[in-house]
Short mmCIF file of the C-alpha atoms (twelve columns), coordinates in Angstrom:
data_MODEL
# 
_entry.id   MODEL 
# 
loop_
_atom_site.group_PDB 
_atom_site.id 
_atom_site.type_symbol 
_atom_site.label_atom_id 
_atom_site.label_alt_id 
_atom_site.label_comp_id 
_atom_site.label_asym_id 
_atom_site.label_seq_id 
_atom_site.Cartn_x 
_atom_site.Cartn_y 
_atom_site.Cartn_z 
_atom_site.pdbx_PDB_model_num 
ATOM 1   C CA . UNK A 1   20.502  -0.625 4.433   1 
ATOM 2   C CA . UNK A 2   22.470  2.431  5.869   1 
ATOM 3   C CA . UNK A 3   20.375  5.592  6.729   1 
ATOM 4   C CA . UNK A 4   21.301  7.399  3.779   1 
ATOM 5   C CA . UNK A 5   20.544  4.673  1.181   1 
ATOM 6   C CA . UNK A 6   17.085  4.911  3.178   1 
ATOM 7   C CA . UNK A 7   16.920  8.675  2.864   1 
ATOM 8   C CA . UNK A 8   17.695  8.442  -0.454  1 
ATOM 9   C CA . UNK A 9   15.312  5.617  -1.657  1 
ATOM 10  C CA . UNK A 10  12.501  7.990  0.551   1 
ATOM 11  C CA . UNK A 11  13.068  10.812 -1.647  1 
ATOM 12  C CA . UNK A 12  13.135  9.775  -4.661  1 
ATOM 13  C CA . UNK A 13  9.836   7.768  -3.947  1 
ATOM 14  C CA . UNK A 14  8.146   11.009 -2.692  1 
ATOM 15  C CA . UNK A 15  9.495   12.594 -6.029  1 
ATOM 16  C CA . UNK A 16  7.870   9.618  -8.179  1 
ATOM 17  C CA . UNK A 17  4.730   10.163 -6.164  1 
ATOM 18  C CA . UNK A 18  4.365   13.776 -6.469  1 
ATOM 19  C CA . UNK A 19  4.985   13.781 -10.012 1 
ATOM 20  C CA . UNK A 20  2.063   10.816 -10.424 1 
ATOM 21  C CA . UNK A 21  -0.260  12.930 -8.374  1 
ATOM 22  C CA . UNK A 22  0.564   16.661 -9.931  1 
ATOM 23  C CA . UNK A 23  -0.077  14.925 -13.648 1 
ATOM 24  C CA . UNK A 24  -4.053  14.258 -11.952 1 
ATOM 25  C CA . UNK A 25  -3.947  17.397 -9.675  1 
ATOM 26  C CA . UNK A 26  -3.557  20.002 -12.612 1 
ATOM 27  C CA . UNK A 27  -7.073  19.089 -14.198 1 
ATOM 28  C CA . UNK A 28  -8.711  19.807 -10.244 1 
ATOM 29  C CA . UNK A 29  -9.736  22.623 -8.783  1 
ATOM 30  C CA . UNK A 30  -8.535  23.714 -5.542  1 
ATOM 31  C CA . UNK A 31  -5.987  24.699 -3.724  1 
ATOM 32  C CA . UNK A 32  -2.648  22.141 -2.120  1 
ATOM 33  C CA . UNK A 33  -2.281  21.588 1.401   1 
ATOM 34  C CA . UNK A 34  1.606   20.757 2.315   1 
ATOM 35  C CA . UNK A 35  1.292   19.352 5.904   1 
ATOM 36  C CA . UNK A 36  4.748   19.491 7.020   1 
ATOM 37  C CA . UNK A 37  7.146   22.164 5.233   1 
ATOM 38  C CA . UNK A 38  10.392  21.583 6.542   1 
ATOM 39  C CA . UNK A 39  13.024  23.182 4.814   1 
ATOM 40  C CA . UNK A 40  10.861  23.274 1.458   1 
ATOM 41  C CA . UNK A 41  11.914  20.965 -0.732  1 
ATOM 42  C CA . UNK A 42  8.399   19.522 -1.825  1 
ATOM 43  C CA . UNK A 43  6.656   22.668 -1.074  1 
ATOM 44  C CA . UNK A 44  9.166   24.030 -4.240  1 
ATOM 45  C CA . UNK A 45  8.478   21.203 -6.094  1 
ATOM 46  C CA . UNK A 46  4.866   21.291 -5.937  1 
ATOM 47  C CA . UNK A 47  5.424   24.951 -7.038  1 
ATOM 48  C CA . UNK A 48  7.238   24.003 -10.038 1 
ATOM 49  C CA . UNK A 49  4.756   21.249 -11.036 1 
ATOM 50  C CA . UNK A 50  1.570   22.895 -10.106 1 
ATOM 51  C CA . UNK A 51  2.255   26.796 -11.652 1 
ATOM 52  C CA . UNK A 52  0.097   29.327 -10.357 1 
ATOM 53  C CA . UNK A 53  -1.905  26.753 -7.683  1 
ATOM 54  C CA . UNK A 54  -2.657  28.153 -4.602  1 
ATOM 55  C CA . UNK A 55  -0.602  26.043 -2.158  1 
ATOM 56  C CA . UNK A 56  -0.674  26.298 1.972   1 
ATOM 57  C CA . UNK A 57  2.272   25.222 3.991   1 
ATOM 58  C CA . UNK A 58  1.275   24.628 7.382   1 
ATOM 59  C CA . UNK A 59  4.394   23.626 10.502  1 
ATOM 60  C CA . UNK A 60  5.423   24.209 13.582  1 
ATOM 61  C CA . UNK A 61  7.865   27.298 12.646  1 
ATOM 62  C CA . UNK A 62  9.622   28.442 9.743   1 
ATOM 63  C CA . UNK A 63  12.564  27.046 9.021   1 
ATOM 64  C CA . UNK A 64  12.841  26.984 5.162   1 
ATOM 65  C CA . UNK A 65  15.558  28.041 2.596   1 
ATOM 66  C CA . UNK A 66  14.077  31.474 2.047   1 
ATOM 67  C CA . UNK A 67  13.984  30.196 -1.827  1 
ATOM 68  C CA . UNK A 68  11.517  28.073 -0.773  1 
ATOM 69  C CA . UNK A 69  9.778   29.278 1.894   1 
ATOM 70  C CA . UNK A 70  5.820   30.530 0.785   1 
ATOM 71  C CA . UNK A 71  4.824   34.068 0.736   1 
ATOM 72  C CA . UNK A 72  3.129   35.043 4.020   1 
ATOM 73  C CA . UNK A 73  -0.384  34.390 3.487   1 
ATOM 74  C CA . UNK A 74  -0.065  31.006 2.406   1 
ATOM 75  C CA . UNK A 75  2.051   29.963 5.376   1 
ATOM 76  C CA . UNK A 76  0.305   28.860 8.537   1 
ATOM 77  C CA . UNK A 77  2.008   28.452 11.561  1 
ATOM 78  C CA . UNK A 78  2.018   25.945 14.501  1 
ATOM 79  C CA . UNK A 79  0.417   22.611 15.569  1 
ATOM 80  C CA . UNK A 80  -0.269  20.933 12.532  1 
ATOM 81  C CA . UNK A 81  -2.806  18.731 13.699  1 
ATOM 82  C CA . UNK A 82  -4.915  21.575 14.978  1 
ATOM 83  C CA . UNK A 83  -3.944  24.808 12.280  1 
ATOM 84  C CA . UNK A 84  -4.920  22.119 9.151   1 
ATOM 85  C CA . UNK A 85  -7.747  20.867 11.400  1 
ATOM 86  C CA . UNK A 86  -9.067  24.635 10.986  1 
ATOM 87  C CA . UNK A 87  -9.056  24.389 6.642   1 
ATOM 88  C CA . UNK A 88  -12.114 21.460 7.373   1 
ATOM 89  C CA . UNK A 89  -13.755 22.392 4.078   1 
ATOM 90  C CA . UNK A 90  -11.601 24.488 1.601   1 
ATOM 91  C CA . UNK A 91  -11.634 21.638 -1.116  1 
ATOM 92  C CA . UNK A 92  -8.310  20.700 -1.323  1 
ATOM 93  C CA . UNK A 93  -7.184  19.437 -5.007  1 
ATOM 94  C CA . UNK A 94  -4.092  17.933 -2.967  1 
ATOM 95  C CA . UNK A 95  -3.095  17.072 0.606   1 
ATOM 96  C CA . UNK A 96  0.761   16.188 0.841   1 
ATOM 97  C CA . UNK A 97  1.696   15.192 4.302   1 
ATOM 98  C CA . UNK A 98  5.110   14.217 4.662   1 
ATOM 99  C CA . UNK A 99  5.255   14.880 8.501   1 
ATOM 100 C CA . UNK A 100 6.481   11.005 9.495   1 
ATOM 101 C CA . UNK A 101 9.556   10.530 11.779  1 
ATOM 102 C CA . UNK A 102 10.338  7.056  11.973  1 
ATOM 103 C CA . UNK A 103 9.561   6.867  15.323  1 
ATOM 104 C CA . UNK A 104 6.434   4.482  15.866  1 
ATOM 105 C CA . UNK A 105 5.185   5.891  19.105  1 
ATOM 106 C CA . UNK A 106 5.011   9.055  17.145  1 
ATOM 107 C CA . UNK A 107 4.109   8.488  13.925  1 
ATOM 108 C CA . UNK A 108 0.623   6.057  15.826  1 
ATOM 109 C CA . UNK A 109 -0.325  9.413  17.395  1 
ATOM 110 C CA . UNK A 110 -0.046  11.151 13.629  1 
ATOM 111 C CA . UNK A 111 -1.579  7.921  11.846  1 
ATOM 112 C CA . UNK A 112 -5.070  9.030  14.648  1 
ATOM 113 C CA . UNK A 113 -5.211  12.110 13.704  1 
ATOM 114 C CA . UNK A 114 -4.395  12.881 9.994   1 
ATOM 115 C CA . UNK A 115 -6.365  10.530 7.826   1 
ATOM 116 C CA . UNK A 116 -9.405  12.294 9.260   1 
ATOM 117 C CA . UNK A 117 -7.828  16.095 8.969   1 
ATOM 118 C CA . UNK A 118 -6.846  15.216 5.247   1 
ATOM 119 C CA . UNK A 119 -10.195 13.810 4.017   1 
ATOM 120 C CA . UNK A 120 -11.891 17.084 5.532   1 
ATOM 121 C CA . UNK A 121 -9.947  19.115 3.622   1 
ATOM 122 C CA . UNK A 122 -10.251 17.655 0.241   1 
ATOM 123 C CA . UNK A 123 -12.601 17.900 -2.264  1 
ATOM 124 C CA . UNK A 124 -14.401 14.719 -3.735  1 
ATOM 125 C CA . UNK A 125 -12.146 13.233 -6.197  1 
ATOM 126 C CA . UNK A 126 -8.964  15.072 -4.862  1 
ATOM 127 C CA . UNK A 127 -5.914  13.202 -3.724  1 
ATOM 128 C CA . UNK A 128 -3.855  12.637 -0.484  1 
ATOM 129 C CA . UNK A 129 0.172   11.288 -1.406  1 
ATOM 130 C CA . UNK A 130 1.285   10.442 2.445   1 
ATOM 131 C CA . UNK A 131 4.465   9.149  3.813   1 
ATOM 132 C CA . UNK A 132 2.013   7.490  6.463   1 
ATOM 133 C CA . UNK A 133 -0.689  4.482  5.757   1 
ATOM 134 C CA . UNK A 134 -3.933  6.312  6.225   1 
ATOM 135 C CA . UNK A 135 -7.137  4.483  7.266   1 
ATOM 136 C CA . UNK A 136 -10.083 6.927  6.906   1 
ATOM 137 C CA . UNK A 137 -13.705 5.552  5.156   1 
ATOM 138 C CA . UNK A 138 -13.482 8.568  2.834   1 
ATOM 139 C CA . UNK A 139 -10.168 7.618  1.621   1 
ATOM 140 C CA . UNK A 140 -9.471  4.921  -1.108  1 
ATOM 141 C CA . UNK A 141 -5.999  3.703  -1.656  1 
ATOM 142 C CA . UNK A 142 -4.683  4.399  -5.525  1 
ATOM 143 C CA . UNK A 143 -1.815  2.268  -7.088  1 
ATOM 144 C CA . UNK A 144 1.470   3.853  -6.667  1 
ATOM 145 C CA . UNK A 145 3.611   4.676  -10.031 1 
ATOM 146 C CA . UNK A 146 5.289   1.433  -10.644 1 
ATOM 147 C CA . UNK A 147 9.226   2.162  -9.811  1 
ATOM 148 C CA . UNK A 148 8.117   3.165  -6.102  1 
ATOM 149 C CA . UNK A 149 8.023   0.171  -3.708  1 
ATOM 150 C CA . UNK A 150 5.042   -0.367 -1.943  1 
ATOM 151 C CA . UNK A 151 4.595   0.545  1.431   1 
ATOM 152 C CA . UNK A 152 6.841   3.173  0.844   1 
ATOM 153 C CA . UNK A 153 4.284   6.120  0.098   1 
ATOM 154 C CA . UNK A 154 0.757   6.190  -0.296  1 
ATOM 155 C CA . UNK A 155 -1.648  7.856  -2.813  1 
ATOM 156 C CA . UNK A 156 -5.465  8.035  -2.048  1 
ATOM 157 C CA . UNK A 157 -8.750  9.678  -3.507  1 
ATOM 158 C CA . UNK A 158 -11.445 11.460 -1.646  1 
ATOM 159 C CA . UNK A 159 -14.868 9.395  -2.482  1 
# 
């Protein structure tokens, strides 16, 4: 499969799975953690689904279409690891974390780190939609809407 069919069939997957997890998101309280902004494309989504839901973007620097880049305060900028580390506690309804890069070496050092970060920051009952597998004993796996392959996101719920 060429990179872009890849690209493509990642996308629309984390589209599927954002959609699945905004229709249980909306009846929880809480604000949305995006781990890993990027030019904004699922931050604006999640914007459009969620209306008037607090959401925090946390990366390294801002490099966002202004369009859909998040007003100051809810924009938080640098290490990821240790900045979302630092919201231990604030109940999250949602943790997205689309911060994968294909590289394995990489991507083990994230897989260490995150499960733990997300599960502190939700509140019971909220969800995490990942690009990684996440291996936490807070976290329970969900089913995936049906027209997303599995293995190719993940959706779990804080116990």
């Amino acid at each position: 499969m060429s990179r872009l069919d890849s690209f493509i069939r990642r996308v629309t997957a984390q589209r599927d799975v954002l959609d699945h997890v905004c229709a249980v998101v909306a009846r929880l309280e809480g604000p949305v953690l995006e781990l890993g902004l990027g030019n904004g494309r699922t931050y604006d989504h999640l914007r459009e689904r969620l209306p008037g839901r607090r959401i925090l973007a946390f990366d390294r620097a801002l490099v966002a279409h202004r369009g859909s880049a998040p007003p100051e305060g809810d924009l938080v900028i640098g290490e990821i690891r240790d900045t979302a580390a630092a919201f231990a506690g604030i109940g999250a309804a949602l943790v997205h974390a689309d911060i994968e890069t294909g590289y394995a070496e990489i991507d083990g050092e994230t897989a260490l780190w995150l499960p733990s970060v997300a599960a502190a920051a939700l509140a019971q009952g909220g969800l995490v939609a990942s690009g990684l597998a996440l291996h936490h004993p807070d976290l329970a796996g969900l089913p995936l809407p049906p027209e997303v392959p599995a293995e190719r996101y993940f959706i779990y719920i804080r116990r």
